[in-house]
TORMI-491981 format. One record per residue (C-alpha): residue in one letter; x, y, z. Coordinates in pm, whole numbers, plus 50000, padded with zeros to 5 digits. Example, Ala and Ser with C-alpha at 12.3 -4.5 7.8 and 13.67 -1.06 7.14 Angstrom:
a512304955050780 s513674989450714 
This chain:
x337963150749216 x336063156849529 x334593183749682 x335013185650081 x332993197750341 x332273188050677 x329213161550760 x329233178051136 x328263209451114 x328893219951461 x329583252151552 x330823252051140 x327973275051013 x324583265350881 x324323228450880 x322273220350582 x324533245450350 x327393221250509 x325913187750404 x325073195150059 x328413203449990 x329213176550129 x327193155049909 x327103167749604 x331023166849470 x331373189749126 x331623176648796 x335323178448655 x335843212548501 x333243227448711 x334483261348865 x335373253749239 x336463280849505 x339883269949614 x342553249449461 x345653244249690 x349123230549502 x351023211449752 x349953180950008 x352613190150237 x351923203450628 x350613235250484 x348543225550234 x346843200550441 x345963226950687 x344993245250470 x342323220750311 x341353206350679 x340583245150768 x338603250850416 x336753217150496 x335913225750778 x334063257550705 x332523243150382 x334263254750096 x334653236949804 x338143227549693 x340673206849574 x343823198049674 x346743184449416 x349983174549445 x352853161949202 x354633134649425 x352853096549435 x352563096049777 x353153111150133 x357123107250167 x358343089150420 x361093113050518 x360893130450818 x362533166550740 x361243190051004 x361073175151371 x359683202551614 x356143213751659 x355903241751851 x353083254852147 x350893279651847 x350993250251650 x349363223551935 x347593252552019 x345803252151671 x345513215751696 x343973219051967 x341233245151817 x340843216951522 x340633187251768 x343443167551706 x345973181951969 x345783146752154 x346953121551854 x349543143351785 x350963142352169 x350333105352167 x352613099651827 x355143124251958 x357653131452240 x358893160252442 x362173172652400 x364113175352728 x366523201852657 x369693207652469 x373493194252514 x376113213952383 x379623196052361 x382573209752255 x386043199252326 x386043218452672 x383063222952766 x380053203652811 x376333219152902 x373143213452920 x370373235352927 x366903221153032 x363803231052927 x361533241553176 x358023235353257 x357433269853441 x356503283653141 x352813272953178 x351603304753227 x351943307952845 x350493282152715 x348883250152807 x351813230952571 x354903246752768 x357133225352550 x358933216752202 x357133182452055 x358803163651841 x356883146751564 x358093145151250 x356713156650966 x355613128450788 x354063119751099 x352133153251108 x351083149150757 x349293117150821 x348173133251109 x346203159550879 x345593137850603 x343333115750856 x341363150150971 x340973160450633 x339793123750502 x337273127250836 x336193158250683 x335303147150336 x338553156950157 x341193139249958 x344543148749767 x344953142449434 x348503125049402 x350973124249066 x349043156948999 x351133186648873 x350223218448834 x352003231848504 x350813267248443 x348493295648646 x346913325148486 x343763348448629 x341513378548558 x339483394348744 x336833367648832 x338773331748864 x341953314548848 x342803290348595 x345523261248640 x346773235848391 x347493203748596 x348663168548459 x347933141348632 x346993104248571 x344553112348365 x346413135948100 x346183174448147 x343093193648241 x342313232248312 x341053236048691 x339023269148732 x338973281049087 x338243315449271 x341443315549435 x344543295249477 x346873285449711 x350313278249658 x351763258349921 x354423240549693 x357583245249873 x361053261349829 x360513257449420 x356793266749385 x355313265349051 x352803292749157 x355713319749275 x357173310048970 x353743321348732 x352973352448947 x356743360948928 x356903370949241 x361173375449365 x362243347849636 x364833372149832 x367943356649957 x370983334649895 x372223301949980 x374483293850246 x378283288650127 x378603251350287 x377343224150200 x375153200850466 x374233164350508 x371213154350675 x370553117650795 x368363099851003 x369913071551218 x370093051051528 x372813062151761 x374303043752071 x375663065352332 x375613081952692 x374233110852620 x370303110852783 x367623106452562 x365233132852491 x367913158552442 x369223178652145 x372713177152108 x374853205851950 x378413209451856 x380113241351755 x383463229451666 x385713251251536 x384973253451145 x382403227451181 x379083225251331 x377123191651381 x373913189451557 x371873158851667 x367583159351740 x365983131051901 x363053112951704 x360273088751853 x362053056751833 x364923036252053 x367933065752031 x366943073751647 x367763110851599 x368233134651306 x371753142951209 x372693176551064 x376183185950965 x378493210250801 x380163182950521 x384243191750547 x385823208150224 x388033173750178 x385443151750211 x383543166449940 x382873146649619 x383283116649849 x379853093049800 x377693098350146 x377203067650321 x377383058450677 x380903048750719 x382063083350539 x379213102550819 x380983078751110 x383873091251055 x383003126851046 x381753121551392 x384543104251501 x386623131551406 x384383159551569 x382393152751808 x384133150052176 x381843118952270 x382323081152161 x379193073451947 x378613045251680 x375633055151390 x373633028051259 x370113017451068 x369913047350841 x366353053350717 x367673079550434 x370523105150377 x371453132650149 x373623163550070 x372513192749981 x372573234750009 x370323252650303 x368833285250161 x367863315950343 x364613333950121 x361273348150162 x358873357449921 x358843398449837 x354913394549841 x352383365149965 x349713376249716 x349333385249361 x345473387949313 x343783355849374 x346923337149394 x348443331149729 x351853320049846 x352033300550224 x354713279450390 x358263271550184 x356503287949904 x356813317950059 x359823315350286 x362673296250374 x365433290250610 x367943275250787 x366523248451061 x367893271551368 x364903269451642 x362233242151448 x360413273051332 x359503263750945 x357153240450968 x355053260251232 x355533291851046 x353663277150728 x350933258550912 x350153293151091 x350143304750760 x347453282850664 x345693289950907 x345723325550915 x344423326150506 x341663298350555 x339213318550754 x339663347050572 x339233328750224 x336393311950387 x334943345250504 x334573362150119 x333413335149954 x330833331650214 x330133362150140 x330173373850467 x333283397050394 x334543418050090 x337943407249949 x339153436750133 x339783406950397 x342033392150228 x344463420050243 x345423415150595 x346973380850538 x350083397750323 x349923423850608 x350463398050904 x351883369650767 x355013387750533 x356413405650843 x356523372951062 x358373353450737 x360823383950705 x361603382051115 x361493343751085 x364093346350800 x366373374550904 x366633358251271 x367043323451194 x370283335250958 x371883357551239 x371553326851484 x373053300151223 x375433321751077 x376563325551472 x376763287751536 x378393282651223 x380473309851140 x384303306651112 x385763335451232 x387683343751529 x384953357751749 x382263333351608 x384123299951731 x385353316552054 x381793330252130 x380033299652083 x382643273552189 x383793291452473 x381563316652614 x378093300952509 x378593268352668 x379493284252985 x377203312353007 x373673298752829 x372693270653109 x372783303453393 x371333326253182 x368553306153115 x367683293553425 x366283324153495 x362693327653500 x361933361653253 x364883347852982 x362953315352952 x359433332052909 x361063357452624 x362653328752449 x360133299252509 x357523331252389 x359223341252055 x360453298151978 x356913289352039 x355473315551831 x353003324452122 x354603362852127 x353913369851734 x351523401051702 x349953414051409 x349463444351244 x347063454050968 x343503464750809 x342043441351081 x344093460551405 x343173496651293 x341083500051651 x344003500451901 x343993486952249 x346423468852503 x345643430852329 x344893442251950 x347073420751752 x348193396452001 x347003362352046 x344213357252301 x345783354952605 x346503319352750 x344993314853128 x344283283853342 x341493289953520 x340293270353812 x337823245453609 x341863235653489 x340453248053109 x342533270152905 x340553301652767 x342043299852485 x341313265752443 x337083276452485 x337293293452174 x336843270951858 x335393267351557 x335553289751262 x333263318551455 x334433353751602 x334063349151965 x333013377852144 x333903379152583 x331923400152737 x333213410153137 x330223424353285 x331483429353583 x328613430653807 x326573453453611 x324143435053385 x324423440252984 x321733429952772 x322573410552445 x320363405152199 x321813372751988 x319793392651704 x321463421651713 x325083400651746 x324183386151368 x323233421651215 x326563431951320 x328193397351143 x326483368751044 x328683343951280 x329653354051617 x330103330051920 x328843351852248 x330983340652573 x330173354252939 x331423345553244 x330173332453601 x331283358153903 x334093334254017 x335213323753651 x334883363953569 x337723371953803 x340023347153663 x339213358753289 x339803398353417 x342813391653572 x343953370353246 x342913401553009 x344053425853227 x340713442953243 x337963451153475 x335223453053262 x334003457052842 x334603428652570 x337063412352372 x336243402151990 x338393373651866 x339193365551554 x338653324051435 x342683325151437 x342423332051806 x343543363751745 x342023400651909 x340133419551690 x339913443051924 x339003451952312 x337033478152489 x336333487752814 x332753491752767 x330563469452547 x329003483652302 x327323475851921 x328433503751751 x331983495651826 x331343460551695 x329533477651372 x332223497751320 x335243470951322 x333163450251072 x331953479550844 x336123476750760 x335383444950551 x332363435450552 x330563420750256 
């Protein structure tokens, strides 16, 4: 066991409170804060985040090893976004590769629909990278190993109960069993998480009534490369994503009724293909395959006390628009600060409130969304197959060549548009809730990308009338908050990016507005905190 916390203490709080965490790792059965079940995307966040901040914790998981299958493919622009903010943003565009756009092929009609780069204006990422996931799991494994941190492999936990002071888990591991006490716990253990299962908390839903394969193999054919392919046949519905590698991709299809019971193996998928897709192709090299049942489910609550639910744990879905993955990182990485905040004692556990609040809305949209746009690409019926195998093809390349479609959907697929609403948006303005704007300015930096760390930020416009600050003052009103202002020619930029002539902004460490005002003033500050402070 090993407790993490950061040996640079930039910008990360105080810096000897930091390093003796760092140093001195707690005895096994001593009490830590957080223990997080699962060492997938989520959980790794999770712990990188926690790390960071210096929190004690320890993170478990039941498999040997990281697996080397790569199920989800697409990170999105929040997500690089958030790499960004933890400094890793660069190894992850250097083991990945855009995606081009997407083919669809039927057996009239063939389309493709590119995927613009106008879209800057939203983010500085203005694009769908794939890396797969085991790649973005060694990815944070290396940040969190930087940081201090470890996971635990062949580590299971077995049971959770809690009071009103601590959490206790039963895990088995290498070692035999052992009771870890923690303040709070965080289950990021997938679609059948032993955590949901203790807190008996419902996972809403069904299944889907087909039944799906999903391979990953090299395929030789004309179609470009960097380009999704998808094919709504009629009754069938095969789709193909391109993976780093020489014209590897990810294979998902609907398995036909008479095929079924058949063993999967590559000839039985070739011929599938053969039979369905309107373009000669030959499959090779597979790296794995399997068959199995795609499940449409969130979680009826994230919390239950100190136990919380992020990632598959908490929702899951079918793989329309590479959205899962991204949804539980930014579920990781809206809890962290927050967790990090109370035991800090910087905030009450009123805090922790808001991430049920913000995060259980997005999962239900995420969920409910992703089914209506599956169930259209796979649906049987009459209208179904003629929509999308005659009408879509034909129709979706103009439509989205146009300028406002592409920001809407690039917006809501990257996960840039999602806005929040709870205990911690009660002061309403124009950008409450909504992600800190994204704005080039003429240095060629990102604002968004100036505001890092695990701080609230705090822009202040001025405007050309002076305001006084006294960094004192800042910390009465919260012990951690990162003061921006502008110069003249910079201020224009950021006022036209904000949409405001003068006042502040308060961020959240999520990137997130707190708040804005027109005028800048303490007691506005005083009062926002007062909500949850400590």
């Amino acid at each position: 066991m090993r407790e993490a916390g950061s040996p640079k203490a930039k910008n990360h709080g105080k810096l000897l409170d930091t390093f003796l965490v760092y140093l001195k790792p707690p005895l096994m059965g001593q009490k830590i804060e957080v223990l997080i079940s699962g060492a997938g995307p989520t959980g790794l966040l999770a712990a990188c985040e926690l790390a960071r901040a210096g929190v004690s914790f320890r993170v478990v998981d039941k498999q040997a090893a990281f697996s080397n299958l790569s199920r989800a493919l697409a990170v999105q622009a929040r997500t690089l976004e958030i790499f960004q903010q933890m400094g890793i943003v660069e190894k992850a565009l250097e083991n990945g590769q855009t995606m081009r756009g997407i083919i669809l092929l039927t057996d009239r009609v063939r389309a493709t629909i590119e995927l613009k780069t106008s879209i800057s204006s939203i983010s500085s990422y203005p694009f769908v990278l794939i890396l797969p996931q085991d790649k973005t799991e060694r990815l944070l494994a290396d940040e969190l190993n930087r940081l201090g941190g470890a996971v635990e492999w062949n580590t299971e936990v077995l049971s959770v109960t809690q009071d009103q002071d601590s959490v206790r888990a039963t895990v088995r591991g290498p070692n035999g069993e052992e009771t870890i006490e923690a303040s709070y716990i965080i289950g990021a253990d997938g679609a059948h998480s032993v955590v949901r299962h203790q807190m008996q908390i419902e996972f809403r839903g069904a299944p889907y009534g087909q039944t799906f394969y999903l391979t990953d193999v090299a395929i030789d054919w004309k179609i470009p490369t960097g380009y999704a392919v998808a094919c709504p046949a009629t009754g069938d519905f095969n789709a193909f994503f391109p993976m780093p590698g020489n014209g590897r991709y990810r294979v998902l299809g609907i398995l036909p009724e008479k095929v079924h019971g058949q063993k999967l193996d590559l000839n039985l998928i070739q011929s599938i293909l053969n039979e369905k897709i309107p373009e000669p192709l030959r499959i090779s090299d597979p790296r794995w395959m399997s068959e199995y049942h795609l499940h449409h489910r969130f979680a009826t609550s994230f919390r239950k006390g100190r136990a919380f639910l992020c990632g598959d744990a908490g929702h899951i879905h079918s793989p329309a628009g590479g959205q899962g993955m991204n949804t539980g990182l930014q579920d990781a990485h809206n809890l962290a600060w927050k967790l990090a905040a109370v035991l800090k004692n910087k905030a009450s556990e009123k805090l922790l409130d808001s991430y049920e609040q913000e995060r259980l809305p997005v999962a239900k949209n995420l969920v409910e969304g992703t089914d209506k746009a599956f169930t259209a690409m796979t649906g049987d019926g009459p209208l179904s197959i003629f929509l999308r195998t005659r009408v879509l093809p034909r129709i979706a390349p103009l439509i989205l060549s146009m300028k406002a479609v592409q920001n809407r959907v690039f917006g809501r697929l990257s996960q840039t548009r999602i806005q929040y609403d709870s205990i911690l948006t009660s002061t309403p303005s124009p950008l409450t809730g909504k992600r800190f704007p994204h704005a080039l300015l003429s240095s060629g930096v990102s604002i968004l990308s100036t505001l890092c760390g695990t701080s609230f930020h705090l822009v202040v416009i001025k405007s050309g009338s002076q305001v006084a600050i006294s960094p004192e003052a800042l910390q009465k009103v919260w012990p951690d908050i990162q003061l921006h202002a502008y110069e003249p020619d910079i201020e224009k930029e950021v006022c036209k990016a904000l949409g405001m002539r003068s006042g502040m902004v308060l961020v959240r460490p999520d990137q997130y507005v707190a708040f804005s005002s027109s005028q800048f003033s303490l007691e506005l500050l005083t009062r926002y905190f007062s909500v949850f402070h400590a």
